[in-house]
mmCIF file as Biopython writes it, N, C-alpha, C and O atoms, coordinates in Angstrom:
data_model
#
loop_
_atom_site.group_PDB
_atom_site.id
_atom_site.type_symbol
_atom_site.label_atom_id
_atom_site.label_alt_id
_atom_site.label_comp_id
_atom_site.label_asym_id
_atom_site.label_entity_id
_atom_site.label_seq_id
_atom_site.pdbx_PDB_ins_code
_atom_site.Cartn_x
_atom_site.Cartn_y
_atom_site.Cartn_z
_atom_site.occupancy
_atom_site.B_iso_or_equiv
_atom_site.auth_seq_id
_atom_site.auth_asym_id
_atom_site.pdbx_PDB_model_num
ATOM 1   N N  . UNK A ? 1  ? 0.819   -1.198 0.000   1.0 0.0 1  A 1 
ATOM 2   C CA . UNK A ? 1  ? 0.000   0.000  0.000   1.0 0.0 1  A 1 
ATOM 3   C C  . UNK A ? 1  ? 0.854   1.250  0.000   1.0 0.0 1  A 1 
ATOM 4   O O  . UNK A ? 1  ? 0.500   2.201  0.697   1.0 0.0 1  A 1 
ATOM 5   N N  . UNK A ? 2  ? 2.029   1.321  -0.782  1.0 0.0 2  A 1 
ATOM 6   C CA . UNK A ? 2  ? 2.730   2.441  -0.632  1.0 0.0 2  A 1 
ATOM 7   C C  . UNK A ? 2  ? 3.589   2.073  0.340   1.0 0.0 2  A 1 
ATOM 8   O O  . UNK A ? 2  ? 3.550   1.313  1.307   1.0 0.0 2  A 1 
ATOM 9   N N  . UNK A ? 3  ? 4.750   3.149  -0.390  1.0 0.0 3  A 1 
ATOM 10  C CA . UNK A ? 3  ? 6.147   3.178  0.403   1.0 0.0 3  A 1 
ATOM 11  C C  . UNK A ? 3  ? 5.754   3.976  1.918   1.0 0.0 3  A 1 
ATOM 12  O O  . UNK A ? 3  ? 5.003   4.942  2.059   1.0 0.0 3  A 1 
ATOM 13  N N  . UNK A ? 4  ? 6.432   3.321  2.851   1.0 0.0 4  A 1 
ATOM 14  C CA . UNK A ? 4  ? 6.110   3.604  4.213   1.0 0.0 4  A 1 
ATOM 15  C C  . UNK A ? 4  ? 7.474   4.649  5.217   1.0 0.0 4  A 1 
ATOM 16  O O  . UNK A ? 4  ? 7.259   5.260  6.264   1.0 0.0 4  A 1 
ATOM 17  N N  . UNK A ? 5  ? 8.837   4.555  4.448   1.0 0.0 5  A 1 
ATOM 18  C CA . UNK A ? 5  ? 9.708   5.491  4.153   1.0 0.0 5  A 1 
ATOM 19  C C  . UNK A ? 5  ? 10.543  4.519  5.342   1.0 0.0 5  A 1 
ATOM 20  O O  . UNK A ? 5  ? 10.300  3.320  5.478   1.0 0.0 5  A 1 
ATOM 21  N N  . UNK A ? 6  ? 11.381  5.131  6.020   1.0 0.0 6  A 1 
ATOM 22  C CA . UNK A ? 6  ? 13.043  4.471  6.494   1.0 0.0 6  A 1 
ATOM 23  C C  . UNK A ? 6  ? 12.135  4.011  7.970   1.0 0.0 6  A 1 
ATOM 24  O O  . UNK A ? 6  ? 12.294  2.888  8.449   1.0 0.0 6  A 1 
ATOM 25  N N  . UNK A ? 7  ? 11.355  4.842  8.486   1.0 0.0 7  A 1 
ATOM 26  C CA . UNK A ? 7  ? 10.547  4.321  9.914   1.0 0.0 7  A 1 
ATOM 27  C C  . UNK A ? 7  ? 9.609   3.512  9.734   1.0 0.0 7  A 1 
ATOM 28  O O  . UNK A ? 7  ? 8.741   3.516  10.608  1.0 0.0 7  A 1 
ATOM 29  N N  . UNK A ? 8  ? 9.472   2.717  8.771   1.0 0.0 8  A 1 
ATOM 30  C CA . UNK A ? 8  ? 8.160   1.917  9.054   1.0 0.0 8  A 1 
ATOM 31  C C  . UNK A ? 8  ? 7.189   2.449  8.867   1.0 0.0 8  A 1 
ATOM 32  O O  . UNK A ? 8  ? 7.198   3.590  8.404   1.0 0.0 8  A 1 
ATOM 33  N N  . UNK A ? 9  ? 5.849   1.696  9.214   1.0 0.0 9  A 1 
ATOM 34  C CA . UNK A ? 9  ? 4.442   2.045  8.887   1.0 0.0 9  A 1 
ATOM 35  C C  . UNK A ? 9  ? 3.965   2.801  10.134  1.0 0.0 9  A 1 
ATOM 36  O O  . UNK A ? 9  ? 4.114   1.995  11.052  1.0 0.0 9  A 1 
ATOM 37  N N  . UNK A ? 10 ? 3.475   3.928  10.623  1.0 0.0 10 A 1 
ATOM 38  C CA . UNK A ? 10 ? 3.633   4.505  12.023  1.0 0.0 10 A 1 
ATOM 39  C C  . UNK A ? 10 ? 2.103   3.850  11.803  1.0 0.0 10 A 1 
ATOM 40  O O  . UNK A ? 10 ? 1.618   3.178  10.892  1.0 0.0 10 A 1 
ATOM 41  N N  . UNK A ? 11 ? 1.329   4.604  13.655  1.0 0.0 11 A 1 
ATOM 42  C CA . UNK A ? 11 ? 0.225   4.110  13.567  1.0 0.0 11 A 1 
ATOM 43  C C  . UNK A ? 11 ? -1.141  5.343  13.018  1.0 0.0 11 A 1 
ATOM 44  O O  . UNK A ? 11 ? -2.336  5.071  12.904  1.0 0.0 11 A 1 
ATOM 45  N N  . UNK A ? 12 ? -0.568  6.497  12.795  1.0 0.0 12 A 1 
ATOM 46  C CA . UNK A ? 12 ? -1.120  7.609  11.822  1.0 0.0 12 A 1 
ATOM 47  C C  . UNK A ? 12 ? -1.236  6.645  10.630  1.0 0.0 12 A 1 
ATOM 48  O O  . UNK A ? 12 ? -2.166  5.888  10.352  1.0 0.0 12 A 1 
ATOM 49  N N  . UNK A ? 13 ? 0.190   6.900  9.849   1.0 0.0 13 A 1 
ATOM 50  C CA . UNK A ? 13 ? -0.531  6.337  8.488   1.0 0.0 13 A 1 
ATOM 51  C C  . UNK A ? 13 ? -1.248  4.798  8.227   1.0 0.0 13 A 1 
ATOM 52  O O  . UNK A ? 13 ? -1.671  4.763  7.072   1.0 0.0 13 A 1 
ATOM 53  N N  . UNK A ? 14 ? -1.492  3.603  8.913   1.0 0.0 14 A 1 
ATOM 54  C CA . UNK A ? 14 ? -1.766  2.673  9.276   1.0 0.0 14 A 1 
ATOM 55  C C  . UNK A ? 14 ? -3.521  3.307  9.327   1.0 0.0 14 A 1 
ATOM 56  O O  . UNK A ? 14 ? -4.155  3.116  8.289   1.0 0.0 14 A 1 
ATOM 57  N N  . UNK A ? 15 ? -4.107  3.876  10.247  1.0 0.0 15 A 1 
ATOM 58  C CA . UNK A ? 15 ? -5.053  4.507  10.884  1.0 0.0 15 A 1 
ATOM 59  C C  . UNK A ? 15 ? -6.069  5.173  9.132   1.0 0.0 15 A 1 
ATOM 60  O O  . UNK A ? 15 ? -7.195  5.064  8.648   1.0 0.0 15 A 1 
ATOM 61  N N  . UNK A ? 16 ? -4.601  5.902  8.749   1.0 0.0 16 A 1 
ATOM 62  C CA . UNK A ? 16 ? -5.604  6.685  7.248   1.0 0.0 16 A 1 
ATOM 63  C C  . UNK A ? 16 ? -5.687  5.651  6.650   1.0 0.0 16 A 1 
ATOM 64  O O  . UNK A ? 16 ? -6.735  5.537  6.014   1.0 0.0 16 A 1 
ATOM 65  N N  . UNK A ? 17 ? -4.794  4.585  6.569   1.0 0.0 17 A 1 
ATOM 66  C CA . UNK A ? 17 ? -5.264  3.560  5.362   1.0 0.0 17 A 1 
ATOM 67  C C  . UNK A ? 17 ? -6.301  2.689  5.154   1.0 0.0 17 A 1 
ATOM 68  O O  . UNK A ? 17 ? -6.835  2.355  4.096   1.0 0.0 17 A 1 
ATOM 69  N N  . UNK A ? 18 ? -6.588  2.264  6.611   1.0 0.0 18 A 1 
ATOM 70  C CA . UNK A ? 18 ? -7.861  1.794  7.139   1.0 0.0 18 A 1 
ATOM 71  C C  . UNK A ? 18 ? -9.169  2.693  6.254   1.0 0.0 18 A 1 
ATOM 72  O O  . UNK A ? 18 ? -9.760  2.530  5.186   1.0 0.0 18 A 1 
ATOM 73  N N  . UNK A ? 19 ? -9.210  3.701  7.375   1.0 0.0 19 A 1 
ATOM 74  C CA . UNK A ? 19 ? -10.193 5.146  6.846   1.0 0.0 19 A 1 
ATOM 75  C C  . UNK A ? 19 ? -10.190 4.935  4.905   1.0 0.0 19 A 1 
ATOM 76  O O  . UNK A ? 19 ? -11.176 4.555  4.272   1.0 0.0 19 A 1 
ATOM 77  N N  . UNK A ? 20 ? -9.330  5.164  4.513   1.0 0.0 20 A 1 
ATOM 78  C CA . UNK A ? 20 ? -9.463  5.244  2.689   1.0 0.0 20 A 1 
ATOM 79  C C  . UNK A ? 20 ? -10.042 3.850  2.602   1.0 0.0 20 A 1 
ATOM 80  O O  . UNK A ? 20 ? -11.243 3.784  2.343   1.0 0.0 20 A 1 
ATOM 81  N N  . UNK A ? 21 ? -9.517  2.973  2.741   1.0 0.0 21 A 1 
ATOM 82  C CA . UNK A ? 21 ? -9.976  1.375  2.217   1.0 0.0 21 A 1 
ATOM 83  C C  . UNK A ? 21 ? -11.991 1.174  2.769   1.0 0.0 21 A 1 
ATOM 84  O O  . UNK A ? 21 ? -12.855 0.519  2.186   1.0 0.0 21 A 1 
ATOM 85  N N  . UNK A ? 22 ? -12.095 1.830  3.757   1.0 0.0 22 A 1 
ATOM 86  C CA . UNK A ? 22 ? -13.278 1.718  4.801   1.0 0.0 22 A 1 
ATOM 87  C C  . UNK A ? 22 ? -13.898 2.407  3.319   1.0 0.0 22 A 1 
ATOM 88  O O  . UNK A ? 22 ? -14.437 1.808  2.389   1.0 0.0 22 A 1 
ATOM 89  N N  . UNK A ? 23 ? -13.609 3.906  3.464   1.0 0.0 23 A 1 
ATOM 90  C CA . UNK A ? 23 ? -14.500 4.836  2.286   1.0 0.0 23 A 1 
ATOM 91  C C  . UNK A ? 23 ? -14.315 4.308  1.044   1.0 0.0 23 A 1 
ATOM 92  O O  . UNK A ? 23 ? -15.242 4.657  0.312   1.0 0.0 23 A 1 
ATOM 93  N N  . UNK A ? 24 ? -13.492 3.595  0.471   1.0 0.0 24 A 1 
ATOM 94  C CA . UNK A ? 24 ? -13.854 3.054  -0.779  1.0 0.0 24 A 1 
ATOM 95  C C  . UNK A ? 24 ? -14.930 1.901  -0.961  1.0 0.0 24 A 1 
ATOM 96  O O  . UNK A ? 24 ? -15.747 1.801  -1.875  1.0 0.0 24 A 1 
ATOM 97  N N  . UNK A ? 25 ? -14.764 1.160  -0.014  1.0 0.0 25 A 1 
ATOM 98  C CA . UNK A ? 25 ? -15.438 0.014  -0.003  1.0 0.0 25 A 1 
ATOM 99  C C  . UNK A ? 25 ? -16.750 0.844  -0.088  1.0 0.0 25 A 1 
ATOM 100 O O  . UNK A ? 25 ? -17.312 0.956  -1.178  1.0 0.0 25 A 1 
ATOM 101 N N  . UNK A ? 26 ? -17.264 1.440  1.055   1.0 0.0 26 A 1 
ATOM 102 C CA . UNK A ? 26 ? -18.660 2.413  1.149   1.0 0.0 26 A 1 
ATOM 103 C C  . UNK A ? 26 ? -18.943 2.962  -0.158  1.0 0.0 26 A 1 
ATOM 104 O O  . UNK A ? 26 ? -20.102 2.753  -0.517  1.0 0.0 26 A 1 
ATOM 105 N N  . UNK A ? 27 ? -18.273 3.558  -0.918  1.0 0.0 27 A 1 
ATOM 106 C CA . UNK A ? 27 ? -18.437 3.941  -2.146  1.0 0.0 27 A 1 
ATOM 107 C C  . UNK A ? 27 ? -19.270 3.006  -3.052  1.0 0.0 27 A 1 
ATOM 108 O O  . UNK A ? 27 ? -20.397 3.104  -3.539  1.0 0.0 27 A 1 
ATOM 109 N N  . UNK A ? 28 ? -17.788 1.561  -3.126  1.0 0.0 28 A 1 
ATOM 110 C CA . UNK A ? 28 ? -18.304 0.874  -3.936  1.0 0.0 28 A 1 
ATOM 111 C C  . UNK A ? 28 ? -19.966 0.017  -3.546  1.0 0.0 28 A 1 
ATOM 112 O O  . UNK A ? 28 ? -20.612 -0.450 -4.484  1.0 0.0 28 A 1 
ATOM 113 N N  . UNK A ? 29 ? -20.262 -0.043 -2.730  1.0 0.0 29 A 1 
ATOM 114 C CA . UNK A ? 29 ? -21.272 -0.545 -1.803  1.0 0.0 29 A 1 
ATOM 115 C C  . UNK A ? 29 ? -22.931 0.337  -2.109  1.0 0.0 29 A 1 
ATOM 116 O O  . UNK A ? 29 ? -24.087 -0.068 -2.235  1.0 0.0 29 A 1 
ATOM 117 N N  . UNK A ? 30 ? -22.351 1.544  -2.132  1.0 0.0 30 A 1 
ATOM 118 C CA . UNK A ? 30 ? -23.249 2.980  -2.366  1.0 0.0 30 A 1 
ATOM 119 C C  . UNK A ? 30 ? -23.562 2.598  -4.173  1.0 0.0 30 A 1 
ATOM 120 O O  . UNK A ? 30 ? -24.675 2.509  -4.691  1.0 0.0 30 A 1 
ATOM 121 N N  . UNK A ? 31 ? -22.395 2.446  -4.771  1.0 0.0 31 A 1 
ATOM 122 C CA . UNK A ? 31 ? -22.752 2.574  -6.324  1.0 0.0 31 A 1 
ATOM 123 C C  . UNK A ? 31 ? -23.693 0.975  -7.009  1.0 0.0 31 A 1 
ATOM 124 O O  . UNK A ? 31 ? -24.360 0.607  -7.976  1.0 0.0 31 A 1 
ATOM 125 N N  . UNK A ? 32 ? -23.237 0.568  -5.934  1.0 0.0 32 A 1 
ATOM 126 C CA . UNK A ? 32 ? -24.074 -1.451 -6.802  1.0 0.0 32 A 1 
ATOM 127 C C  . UNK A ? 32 ? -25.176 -0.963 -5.912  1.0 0.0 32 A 1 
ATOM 128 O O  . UNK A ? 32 ? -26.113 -1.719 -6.172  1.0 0.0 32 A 1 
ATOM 129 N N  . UNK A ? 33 ? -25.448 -0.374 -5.285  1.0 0.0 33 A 1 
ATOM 130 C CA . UNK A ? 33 ? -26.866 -0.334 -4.420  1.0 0.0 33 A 1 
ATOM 131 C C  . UNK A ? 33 ? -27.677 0.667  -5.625  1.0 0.0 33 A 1 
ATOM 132 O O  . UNK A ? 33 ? -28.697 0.459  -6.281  1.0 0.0 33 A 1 
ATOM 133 N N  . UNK A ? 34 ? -26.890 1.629  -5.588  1.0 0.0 34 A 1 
ATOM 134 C CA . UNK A ? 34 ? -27.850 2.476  -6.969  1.0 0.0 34 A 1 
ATOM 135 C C  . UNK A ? 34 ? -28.043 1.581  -8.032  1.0 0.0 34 A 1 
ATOM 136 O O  . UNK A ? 34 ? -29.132 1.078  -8.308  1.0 0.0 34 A 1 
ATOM 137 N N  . UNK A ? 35 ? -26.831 1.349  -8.719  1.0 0.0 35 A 1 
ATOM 138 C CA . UNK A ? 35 ? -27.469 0.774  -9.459  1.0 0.0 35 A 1 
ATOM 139 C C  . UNK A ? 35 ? -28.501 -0.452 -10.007 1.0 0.0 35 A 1 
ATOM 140 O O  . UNK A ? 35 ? -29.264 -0.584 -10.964 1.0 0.0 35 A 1 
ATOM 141 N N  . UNK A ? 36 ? -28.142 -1.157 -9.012  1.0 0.0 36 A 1 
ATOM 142 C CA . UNK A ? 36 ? -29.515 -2.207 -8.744  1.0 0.0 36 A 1 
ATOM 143 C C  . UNK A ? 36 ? -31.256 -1.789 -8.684  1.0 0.0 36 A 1 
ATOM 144 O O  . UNK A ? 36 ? -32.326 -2.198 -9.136  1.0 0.0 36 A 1 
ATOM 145 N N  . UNK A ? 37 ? -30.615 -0.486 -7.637  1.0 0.0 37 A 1 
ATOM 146 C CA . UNK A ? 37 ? -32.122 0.115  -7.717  1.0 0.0 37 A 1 
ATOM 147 C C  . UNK A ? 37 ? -33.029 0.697  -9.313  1.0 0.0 37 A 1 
ATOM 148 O O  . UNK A ? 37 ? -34.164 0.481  -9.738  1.0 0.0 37 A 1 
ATOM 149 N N  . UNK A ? 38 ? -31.826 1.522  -9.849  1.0 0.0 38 A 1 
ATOM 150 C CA . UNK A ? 38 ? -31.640 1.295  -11.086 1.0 0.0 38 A 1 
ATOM 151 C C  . UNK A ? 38 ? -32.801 0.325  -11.815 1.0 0.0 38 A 1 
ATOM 152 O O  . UNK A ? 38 ? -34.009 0.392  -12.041 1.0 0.0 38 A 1 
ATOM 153 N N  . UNK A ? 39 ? -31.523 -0.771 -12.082 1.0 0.0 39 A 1 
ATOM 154 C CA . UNK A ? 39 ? -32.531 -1.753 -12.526 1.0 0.0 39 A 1 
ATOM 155 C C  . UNK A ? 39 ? -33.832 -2.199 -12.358 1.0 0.0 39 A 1 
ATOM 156 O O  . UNK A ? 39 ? -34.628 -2.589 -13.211 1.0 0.0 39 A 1 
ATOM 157 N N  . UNK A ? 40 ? -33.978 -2.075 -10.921 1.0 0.0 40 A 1 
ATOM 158 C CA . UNK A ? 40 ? -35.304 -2.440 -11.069 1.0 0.0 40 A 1 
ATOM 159 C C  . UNK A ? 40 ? -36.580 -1.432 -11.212 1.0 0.0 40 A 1 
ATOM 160 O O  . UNK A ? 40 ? -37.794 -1.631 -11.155 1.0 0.0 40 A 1 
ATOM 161 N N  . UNK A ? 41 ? -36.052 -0.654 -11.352 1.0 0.0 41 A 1 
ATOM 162 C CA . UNK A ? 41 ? -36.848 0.648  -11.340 1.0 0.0 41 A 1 
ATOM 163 C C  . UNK A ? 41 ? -37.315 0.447  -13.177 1.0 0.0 41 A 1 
ATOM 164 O O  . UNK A ? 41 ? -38.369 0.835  -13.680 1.0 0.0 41 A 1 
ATOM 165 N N  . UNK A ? 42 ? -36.366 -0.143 -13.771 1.0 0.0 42 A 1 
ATOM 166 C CA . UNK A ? 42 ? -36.260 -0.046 -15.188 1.0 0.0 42 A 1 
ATOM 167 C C  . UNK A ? 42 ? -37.204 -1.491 -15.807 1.0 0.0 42 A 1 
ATOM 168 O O  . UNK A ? 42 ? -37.731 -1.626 -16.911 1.0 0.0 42 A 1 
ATOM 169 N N  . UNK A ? 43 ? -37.168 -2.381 -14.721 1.0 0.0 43 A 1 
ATOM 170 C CA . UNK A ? 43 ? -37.782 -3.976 -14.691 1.0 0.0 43 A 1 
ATOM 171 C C  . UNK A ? 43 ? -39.121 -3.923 -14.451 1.0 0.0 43 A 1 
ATOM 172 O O  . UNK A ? 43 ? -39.906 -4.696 -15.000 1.0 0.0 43 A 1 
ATOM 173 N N  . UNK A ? 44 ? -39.636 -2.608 -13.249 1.0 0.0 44 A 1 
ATOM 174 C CA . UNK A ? 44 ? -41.230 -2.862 -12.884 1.0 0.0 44 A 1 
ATOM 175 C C  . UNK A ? 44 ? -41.355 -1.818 -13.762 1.0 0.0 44 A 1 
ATOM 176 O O  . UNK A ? 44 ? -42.579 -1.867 -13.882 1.0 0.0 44 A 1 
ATOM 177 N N  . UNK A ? 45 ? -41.023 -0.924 -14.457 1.0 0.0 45 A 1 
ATOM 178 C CA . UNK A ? 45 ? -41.485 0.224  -15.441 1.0 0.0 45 A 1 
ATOM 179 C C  . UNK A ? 45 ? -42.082 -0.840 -16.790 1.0 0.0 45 A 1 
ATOM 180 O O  . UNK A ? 45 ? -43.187 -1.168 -17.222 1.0 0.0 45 A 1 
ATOM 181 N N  . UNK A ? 46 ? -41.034 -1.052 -17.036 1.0 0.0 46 A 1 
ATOM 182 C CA . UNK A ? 46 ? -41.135 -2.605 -18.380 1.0 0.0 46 A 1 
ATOM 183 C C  . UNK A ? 46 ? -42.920 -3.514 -18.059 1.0 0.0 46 A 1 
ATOM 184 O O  . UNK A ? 46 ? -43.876 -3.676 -18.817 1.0 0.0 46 A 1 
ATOM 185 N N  . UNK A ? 47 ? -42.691 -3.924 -16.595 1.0 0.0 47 A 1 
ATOM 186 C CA . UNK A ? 47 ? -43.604 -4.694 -16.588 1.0 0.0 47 A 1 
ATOM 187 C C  . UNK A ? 47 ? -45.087 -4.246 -15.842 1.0 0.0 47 A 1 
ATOM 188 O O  . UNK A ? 47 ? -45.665 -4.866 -14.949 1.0 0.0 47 A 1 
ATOM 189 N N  . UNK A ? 48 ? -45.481 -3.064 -16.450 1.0 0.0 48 A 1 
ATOM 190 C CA . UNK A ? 48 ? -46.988 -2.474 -16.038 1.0 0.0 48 A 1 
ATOM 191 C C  . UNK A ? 48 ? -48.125 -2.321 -16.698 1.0 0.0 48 A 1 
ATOM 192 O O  . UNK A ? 48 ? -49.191 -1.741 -16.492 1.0 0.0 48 A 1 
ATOM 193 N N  . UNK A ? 49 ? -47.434 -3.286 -17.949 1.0 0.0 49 A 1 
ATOM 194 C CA . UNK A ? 49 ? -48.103 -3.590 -19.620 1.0 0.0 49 A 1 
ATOM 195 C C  . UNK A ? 49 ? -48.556 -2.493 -20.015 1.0 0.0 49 A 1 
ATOM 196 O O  . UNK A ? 49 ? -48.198 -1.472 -19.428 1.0 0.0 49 A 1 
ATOM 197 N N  . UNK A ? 50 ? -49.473 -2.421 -21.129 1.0 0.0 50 A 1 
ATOM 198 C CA . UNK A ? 50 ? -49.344 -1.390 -22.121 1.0 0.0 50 A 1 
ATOM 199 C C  . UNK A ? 50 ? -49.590 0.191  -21.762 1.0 0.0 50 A 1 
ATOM 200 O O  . UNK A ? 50 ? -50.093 0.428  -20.664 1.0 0.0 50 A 1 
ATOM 201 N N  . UNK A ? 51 ? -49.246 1.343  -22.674 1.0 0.0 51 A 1 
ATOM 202 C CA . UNK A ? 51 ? -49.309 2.466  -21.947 1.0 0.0 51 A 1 
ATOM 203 C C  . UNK A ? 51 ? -50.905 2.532  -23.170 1.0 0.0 51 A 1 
ATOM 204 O O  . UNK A ? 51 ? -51.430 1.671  -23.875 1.0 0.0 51 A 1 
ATOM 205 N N  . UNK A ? 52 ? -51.211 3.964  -22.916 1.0 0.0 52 A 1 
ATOM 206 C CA . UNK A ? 52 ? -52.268 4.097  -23.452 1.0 0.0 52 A 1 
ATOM 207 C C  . UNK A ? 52 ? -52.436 4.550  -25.237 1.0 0.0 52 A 1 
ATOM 208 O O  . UNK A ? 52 ? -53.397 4.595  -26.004 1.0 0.0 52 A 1 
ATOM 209 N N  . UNK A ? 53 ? -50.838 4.858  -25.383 1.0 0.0 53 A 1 
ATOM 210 C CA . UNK A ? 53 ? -50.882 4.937  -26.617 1.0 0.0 53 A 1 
ATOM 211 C C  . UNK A ? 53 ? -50.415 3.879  -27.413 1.0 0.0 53 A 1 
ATOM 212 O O  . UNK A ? 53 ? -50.062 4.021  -28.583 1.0 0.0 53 A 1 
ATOM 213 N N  . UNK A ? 54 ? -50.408 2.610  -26.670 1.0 0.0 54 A 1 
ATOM 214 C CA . UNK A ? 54 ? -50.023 1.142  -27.141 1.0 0.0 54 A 1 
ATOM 215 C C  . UNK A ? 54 ? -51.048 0.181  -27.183 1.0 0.0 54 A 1 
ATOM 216 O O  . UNK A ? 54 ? -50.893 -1.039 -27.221 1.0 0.0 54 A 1 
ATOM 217 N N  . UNK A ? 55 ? -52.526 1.054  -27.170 1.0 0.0 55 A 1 
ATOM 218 C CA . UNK A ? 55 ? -53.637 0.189  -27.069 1.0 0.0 55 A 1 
ATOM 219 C C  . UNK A ? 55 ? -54.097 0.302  -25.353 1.0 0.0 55 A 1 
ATOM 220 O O  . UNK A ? 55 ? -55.153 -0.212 -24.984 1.0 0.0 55 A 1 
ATOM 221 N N  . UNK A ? 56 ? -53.326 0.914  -24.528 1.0 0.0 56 A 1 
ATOM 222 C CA . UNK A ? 56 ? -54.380 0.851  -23.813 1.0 0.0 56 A 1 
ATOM 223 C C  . UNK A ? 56 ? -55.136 1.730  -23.063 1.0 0.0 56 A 1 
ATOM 224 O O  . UNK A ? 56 ? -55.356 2.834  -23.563 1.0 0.0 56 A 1 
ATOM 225 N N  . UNK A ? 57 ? -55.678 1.421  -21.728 1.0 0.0 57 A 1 
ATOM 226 C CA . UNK A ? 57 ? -57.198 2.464  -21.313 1.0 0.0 57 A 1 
ATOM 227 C C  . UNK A ? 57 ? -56.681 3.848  -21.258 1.0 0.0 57 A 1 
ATOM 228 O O  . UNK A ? 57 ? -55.611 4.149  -20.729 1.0 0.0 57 A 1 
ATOM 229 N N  . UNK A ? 58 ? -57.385 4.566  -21.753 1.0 0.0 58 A 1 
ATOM 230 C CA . UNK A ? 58 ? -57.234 5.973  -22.298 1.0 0.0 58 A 1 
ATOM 231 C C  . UNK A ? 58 ? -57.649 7.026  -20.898 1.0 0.0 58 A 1 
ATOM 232 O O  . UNK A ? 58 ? -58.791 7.045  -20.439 1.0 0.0 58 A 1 
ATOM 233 N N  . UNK A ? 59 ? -56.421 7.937  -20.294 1.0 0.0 59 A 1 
ATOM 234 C CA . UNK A ? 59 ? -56.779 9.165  -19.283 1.0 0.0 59 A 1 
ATOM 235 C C  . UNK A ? 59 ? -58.438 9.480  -19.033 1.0 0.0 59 A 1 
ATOM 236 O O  . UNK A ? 59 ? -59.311 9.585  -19.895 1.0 0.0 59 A 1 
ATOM 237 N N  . UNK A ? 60 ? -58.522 9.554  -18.074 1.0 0.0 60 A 1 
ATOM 238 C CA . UNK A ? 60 ? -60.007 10.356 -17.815 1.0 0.0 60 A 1 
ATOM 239 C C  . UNK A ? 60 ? -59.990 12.472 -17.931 1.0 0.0 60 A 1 
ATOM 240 O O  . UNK A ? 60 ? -60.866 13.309 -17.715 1.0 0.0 60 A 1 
ATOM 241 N N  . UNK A ? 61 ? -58.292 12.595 -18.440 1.0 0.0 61 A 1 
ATOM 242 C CA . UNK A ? 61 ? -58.324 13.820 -19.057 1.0 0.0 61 A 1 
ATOM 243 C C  . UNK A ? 61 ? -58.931 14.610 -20.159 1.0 0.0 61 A 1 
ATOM 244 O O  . UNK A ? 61 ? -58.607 15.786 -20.326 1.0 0.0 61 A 1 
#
Protein backbone atom coordinates (compact mmCIF):
# COMPACT_ATOMS: atom_id res chain seq x y z
CA UNK A 1 0.00 0.00 0.00
CA UNK A 2 2.73 2.44 -0.63
CA UNK A 3 6.15 3.18 0.40
CA UNK A 4 6.11 3.60 4.21
CA UNK A 5 9.71 5.49 4.15
CA UNK A 6 13.04 4.47 6.49
CA UNK A 7 10.55 4.32 9.91
CA UNK A 8 8.16 1.92 9.05
CA UNK A 9 4.44 2.04 8.89
CA UNK A 10 3.63 4.51 12.02
CA UNK A 11 0.22 4.11 13.57
CA UNK A 12 -1.12 7.61 11.82
CA UNK A 13 -0.53 6.34 8.49
CA UNK A 14 -1.77 2.67 9.28
CA UNK A 15 -5.05 4.51 10.88
CA UNK A 16 -5.60 6.68 7.25
CA UNK A 17 -5.26 3.56 5.36
CA UNK A 18 -7.86 1.79 7.14
CA UNK A 19 -10.19 5.15 6.85
CA UNK A 20 -9.46 5.24 2.69
CA UNK A 21 -9.98 1.37 2.22
CA UNK A 22 -13.28 1.72 4.80
CA UNK A 23 -14.50 4.84 2.29
CA UNK A 24 -13.85 3.05 -0.78
CA UNK A 25 -15.44 0.01 0.00
CA UNK A 26 -18.66 2.41 1.15
CA UNK A 27 -18.44 3.94 -2.15
CA UNK A 28 -18.30 0.87 -3.94
CA UNK A 29 -21.27 -0.54 -1.80
CA UNK A 30 -23.25 2.98 -2.37
CA UNK A 31 -22.75 2.57 -6.32
CA UNK A 32 -24.07 -1.45 -6.80
CA UNK A 33 -26.87 -0.33 -4.42
CA UNK A 34 -27.85 2.48 -6.97
CA UNK A 35 -27.47 0.77 -9.46
CA UNK A 36 -29.51 -2.21 -8.74
CA UNK A 37 -32.12 0.11 -7.72
CA UNK A 38 -31.64 1.30 -11.09
CA UNK A 39 -32.53 -1.75 -12.53
CA UNK A 40 -35.30 -2.44 -11.07
CA UNK A 41 -36.85 0.65 -11.34
CA UNK A 42 -36.26 -0.05 -15.19
CA UNK A 43 -37.78 -3.98 -14.69
CA UNK A 44 -41.23 -2.86 -12.88
CA UNK A 45 -41.49 0.22 -15.44
CA UNK A 46 -41.14 -2.61 -18.38
CA UNK A 47 -43.60 -4.69 -16.59
CA UNK A 48 -46.99 -2.47 -16.04
CA UNK A 49 -48.10 -3.59 -19.62
CA UNK A 50 -49.34 -1.39 -22.12
CA UNK A 51 -49.31 2.47 -21.95
CA UNK A 52 -52.27 4.10 -23.45
CA UNK A 53 -50.88 4.94 -26.62
CA UNK A 54 -50.02 1.14 -27.14
CA UNK A 55 -53.64 0.19 -27.07
CA UNK A 56 -54.38 0.85 -23.81
CA UNK A 57 -57.20 2.46 -21.31
CA UNK A 58 -57.23 5.97 -22.30
CA UNK A 59 -56.78 9.16 -19.28
CA UNK A 60 -60.01 10.36 -17.82
CA UNK A 61 -58.32 13.82 -19.06
Amino acid sequence: LGNWGEGGATLLAQGSTIVQIVIALVLVGLSLSIAYMGISNIRSARDTGAVAADGGKPSDD
